[in-house]
N, C-alpha and C positions, 0 to 999 in steps of 0.2 A: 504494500500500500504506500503509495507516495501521493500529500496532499498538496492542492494545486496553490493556494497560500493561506495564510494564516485565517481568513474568513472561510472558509470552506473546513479548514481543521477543525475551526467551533461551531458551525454547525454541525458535523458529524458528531462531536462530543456531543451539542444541546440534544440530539436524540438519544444518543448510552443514556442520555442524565434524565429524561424524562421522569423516571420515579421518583428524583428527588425536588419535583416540583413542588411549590407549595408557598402558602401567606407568607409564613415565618422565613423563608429561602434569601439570602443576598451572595450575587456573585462578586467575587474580590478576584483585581484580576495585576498578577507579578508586573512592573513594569522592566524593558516595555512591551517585550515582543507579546508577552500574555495577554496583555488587556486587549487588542483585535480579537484576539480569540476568547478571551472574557464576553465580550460584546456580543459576540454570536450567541452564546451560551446563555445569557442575561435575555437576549430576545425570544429565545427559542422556550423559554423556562417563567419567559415573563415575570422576573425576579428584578431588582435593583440592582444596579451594576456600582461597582465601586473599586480604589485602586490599594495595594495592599504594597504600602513600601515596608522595609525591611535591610536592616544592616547588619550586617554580621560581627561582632564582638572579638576581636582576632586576639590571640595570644601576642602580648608586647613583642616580644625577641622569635615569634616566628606566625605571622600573622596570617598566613592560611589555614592554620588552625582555631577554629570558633569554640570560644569559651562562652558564648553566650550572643545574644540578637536583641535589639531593641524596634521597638515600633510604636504608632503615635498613640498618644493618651498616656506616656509615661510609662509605657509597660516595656519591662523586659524579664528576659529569661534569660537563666545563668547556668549554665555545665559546671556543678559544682566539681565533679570529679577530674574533669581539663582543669580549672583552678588549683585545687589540691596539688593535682599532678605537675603541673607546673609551676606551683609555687607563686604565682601572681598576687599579689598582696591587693587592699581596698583600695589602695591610693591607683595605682595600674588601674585595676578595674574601673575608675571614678574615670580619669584618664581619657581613655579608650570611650568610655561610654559617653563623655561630655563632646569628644568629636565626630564620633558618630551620628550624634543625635541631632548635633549642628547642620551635617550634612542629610539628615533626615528630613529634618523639619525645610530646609530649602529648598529638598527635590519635591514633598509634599504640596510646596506652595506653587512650584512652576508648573504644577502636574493637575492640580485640583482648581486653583483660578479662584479661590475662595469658596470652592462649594465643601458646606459641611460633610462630613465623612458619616457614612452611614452607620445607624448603630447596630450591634452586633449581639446587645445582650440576648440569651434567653434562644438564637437562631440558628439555623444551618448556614454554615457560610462553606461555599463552594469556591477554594482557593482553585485558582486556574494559571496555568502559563503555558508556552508555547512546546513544551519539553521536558526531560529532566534528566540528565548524563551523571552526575553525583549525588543530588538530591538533596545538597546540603541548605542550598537556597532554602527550596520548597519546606526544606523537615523547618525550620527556622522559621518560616512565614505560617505555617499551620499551628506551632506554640505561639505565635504572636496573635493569631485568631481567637485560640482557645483563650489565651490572658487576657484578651477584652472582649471576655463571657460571651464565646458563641456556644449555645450547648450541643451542637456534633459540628466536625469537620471533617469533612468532604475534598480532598485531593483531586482534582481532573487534568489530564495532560491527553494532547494527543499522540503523541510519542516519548517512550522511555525507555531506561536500557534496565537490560530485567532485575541485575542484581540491585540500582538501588530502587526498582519498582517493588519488589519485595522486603527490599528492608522499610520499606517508607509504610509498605501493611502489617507489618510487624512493632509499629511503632507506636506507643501508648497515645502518643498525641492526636494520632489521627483516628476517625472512625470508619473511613472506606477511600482507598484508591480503586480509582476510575480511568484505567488509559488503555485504550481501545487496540494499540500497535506498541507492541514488546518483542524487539525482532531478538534471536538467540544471539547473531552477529550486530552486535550495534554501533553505529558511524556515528559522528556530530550530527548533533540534531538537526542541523541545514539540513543534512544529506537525502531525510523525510518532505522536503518541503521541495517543489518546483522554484517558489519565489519566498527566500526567504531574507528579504531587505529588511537594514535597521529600520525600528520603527522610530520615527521623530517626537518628543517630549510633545512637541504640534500636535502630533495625529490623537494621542494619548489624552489631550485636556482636552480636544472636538469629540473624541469618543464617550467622554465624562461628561459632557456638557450634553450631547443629544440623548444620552440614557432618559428612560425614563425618571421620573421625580422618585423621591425616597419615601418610603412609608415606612410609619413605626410598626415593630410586630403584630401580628395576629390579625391589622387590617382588612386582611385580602388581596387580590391580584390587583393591579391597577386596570383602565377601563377594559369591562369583556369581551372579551372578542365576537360570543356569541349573538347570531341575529335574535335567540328567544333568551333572553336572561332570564338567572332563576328567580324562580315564584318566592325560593326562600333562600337563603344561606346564610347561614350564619350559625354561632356557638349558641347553644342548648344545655338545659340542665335536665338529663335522662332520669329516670325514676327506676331505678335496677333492685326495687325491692325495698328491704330497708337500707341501701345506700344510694344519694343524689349521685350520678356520674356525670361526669363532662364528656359534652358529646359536641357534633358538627352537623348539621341537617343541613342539606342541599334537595334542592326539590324544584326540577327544572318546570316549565311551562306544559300542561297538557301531560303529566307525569304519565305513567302507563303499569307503574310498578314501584316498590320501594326495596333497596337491598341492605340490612343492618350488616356490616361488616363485624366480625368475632376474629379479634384480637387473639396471638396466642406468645406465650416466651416473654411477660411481660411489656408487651408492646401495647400502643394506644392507639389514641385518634392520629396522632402525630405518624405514624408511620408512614415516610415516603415511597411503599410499593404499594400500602393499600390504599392512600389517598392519590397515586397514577391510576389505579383500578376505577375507585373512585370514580374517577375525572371521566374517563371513558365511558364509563355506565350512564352518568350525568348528559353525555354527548348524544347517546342515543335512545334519550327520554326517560331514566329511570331514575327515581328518585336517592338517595342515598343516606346513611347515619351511620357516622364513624364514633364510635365515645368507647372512654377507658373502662373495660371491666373490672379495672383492681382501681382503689383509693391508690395515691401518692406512699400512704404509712405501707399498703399490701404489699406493693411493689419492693420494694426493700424484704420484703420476705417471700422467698424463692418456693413455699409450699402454697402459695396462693395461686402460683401459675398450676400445679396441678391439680386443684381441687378444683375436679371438672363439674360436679356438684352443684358446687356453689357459682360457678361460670355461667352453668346452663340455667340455672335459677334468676341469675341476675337478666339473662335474653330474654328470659321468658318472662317477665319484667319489664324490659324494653321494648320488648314487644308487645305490649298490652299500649303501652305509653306511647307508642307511635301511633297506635291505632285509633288512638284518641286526639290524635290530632286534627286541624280540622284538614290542613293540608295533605293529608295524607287519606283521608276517609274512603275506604273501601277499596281502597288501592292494595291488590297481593301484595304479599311479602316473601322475600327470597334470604335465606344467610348467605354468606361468602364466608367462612371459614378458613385462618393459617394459622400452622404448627399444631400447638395445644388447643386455636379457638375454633380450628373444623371439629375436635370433639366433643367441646362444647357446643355450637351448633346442631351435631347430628343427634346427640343427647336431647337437647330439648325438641328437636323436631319429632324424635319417638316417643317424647312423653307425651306431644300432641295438645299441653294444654293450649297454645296459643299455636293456630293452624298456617303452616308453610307451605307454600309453591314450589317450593324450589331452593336446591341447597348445590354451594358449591366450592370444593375444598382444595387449594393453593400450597401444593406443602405440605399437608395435613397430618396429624396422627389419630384417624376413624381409628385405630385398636384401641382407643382410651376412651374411646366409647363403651366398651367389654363388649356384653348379653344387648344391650339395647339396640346396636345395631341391624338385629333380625326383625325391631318392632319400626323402624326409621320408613316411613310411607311417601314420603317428598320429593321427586324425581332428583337422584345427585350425580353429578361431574365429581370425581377427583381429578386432582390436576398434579402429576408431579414429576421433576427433570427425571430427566433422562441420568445423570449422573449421580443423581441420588440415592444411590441402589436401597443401600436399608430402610430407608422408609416406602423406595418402590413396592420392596418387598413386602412390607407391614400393608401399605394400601391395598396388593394384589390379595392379600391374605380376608382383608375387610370387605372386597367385595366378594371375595365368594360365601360371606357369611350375611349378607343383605339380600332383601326380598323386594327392594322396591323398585322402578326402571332406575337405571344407575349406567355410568358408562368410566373408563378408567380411559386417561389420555393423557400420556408421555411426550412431553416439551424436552425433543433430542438435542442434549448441550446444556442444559442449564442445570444446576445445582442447585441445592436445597432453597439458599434464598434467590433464586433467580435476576442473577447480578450479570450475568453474561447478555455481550449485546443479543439485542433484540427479543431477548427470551420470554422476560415480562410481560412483551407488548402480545407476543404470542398467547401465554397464558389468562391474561387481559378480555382478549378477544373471543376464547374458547368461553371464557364465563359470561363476557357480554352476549354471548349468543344463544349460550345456553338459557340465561334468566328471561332472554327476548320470548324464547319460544314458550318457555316456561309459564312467567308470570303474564304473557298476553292470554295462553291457553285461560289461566286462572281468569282472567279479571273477564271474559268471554262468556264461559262458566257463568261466575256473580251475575254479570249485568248485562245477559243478552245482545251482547252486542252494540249497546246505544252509546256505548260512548270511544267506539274506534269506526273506522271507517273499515267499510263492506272490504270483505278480498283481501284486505291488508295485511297480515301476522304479524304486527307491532310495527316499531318506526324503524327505520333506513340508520343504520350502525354510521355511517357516512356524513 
């Protein structure tokens, strides 16, 4: 793979990155050659775009070696053990770091034009740059992210050389690399690129300047793209029993169905593959509720993700509480199901008290279901990589122990959490299609027909 330049690098990246779309998302992009490719990424993700300098803290008496990194808002990070190791005293360190900082704050200012820098608490910030041959930059800039409170980061490169692409996911600092082209032989990072010209401090403060506007977290996307905006979106407070949950309702125009997403491995609403699913489902008419089955305190206690029990009780829960909505009134109901929360889902769907259309599981572990699985009536998709042998195996074992229409469907190439290009969008699409056929059959069923149009089998996925 050889990219034609740096704009065509980030949009290939903006598609890998699609599942970590989302409100809370700001892309920060290395200067200079990143931020081109940032831009692309920022468009494609319709996130804020923003520039993420960074100076490296060099050891006095041999200065390609980083004792540490500073970046703006006062924040730095320090390799105590380079320190140690080298014996650099406070005064050194004070040193090094007040020239640095000098030459920080000036490339900051030629670079941003006086526009404030985005904030970061509380967000995904998706560090981006054109490459990464040592990865010493990038490891630097993604502690600089994290130290001005983003809560995950997100590494994207278009091209890297393997060893520091795996030392860079092996790195506490970061929570996922993202680089699409890791050749086994790896040249300078030109060598990727047809046109790979300096980028000008110029091109860098025009790129900053046409981003869209910055919004504080939890906002939402800026203006939507779609021609039917939603009927609803926005944060929700879920009724999961005797616990309030935080949840997300999206409920696009002329809905045709509703799908409660079940969380698993303590994961939430926040989850950037379920809220890419999400998105999609939304795109072709179906309404959606993303919310946290564990409190914040649960979470911190790792026997809460298995007590499917109390998971399925809380859906069944939420499920009452959708149905009472007015926006949602009479509208089927489908679950989507990952990890621990497809057994949560197919659990309550065989308990039957609150009635499903349609169930469909990303990942899933249906064996933690047990005995119930033989009582589950709700027509179910599993969905699981191809690379995932042992839980293929668990899945294969789960449907021969079900009695309802059910179908197993193997996404060749992706692994467990379906991080590999394209794969997501794969498994995405098998569930939007299934809930289509699904939850249209349902709502047919209920209401005769009067509220879809003759011939049709639901809305056009497109």
């Amino acid at each position: 793979m050889v990219y034609t330049d740096r704009t065509e690098a980030g949009a290939r990246l903006a598609a890998v990155l699609a599942c970590w779309a989302g409100p809370d998302t700001v892309v920060l992009g290395l200067p200079r050659g990143g931020v081109p490719v940032a831009a692309e990424v920022a468009r494609g993700l319709r996130a804020p775009l923003d520039v993420l300098v960074v100076r490296k803290l060099g050891v006095p008496f041999q200065p390609e070696l980083a004792m540490g990194a500073v970046g703006e808002d006062g924040v730095r990070v320090l390799n105590e053990d380079v320190i140690r190791r080298g014996r650099v005293g406070d005064a050194d360190v004070a040193a090094v770091e007040r020239r640095e900082r000098a030459e920080l704050e000036e490339r900051l200012g030629r670079l941003r034009s006086g526009r404030a820098p985005v904030p970061l608490d509380g967000r995904t910030a998706i560090v981006v740059d054109d490459g990464i041959a040592t990865g010493a930059t990038a490891r630097a800039a993604c502690r600089v992210a994290r130290a001005r409170g983003a809560r995950k980061v997100v590494l994207a490169v278009p091209v890297g050389a393997p060893g520091a692409v795996e030392a860079l996911r092996a790195d506490p600092g970061v929570d996922a690399v993202v680089c699409p082209l890791s050749p086994g032989y790896f040249e300078a990072i030109g060598g990727y690129y047809l046109d790979f010209s300096p980028v000008p401090d110029t091109e860098v403060s025009d790129l900053l300047t046409r981003a869209p506007a910055t919004r504080p977290p939890g906002s939402g996307p800026p203006e939507a793209a779609a021609d039917d905006p939603p009927l609803v979106d926005g944060d929700v407070r879920v009724d999961g029993g005797r616990t309030e949950l935080a949840g997300r309702l999206t409920v696009p125009e002329n809905a045709t169905g509703v799908v409660l997403f079940v969380h698993g491995s303590g994961s939430g609403r926040h989850s950037p593959r379920n809220r890419y699913v999400a998105r999609l489902l939304n795109e072709a008419g179906l309404a959606t509720l993303l919310f946290d089955l564990l409190t914040a305190e649960e979470e911190r206690d790792r026997t809460y993700v298995f007590d499917i029990r109390t998971l399925a009780n809380r859906l069944t829960a939420a499920t009452s509480w959708s149905r009472a909505r007015p926006e949602l009134d009479g509208l089927p109901v489908g679950y989507f199901g990952a990890s621990t929360g497809a057994a949560a889902a197919l659990w309550a769907a065989a308990e039957g008290a609150a009635e499903v259309a349609a169930v469909v599981s990303r990942g899933g572990r249906p064996d933690l279901a047990g005995v119930r699985l033989a009582r589950v009536r709700p027509p179910t998709l599993l969905i699981v990589g191809g690379r995932d042998e042992t839980v293929l195996e668990l899945n294969r074992t789960a449907l021969r122990r079900m009695n309802c229409e059910r179908e197993l469907l193997v996404v060749p190439g992706a692994g467990h959490l379906f991080e590999e290009p394209g794969t997501l969008r794969r498994a995405a699409e098998h569930a939007r299609d299934w809930f289509l056929i699904h939850l249209d059959r349902a709502l047919r069923d209920t209401l005769g027909d009067q509220r879809l149009p003759s011939g049709e089998p639901g809305r056009s996925a497109d």
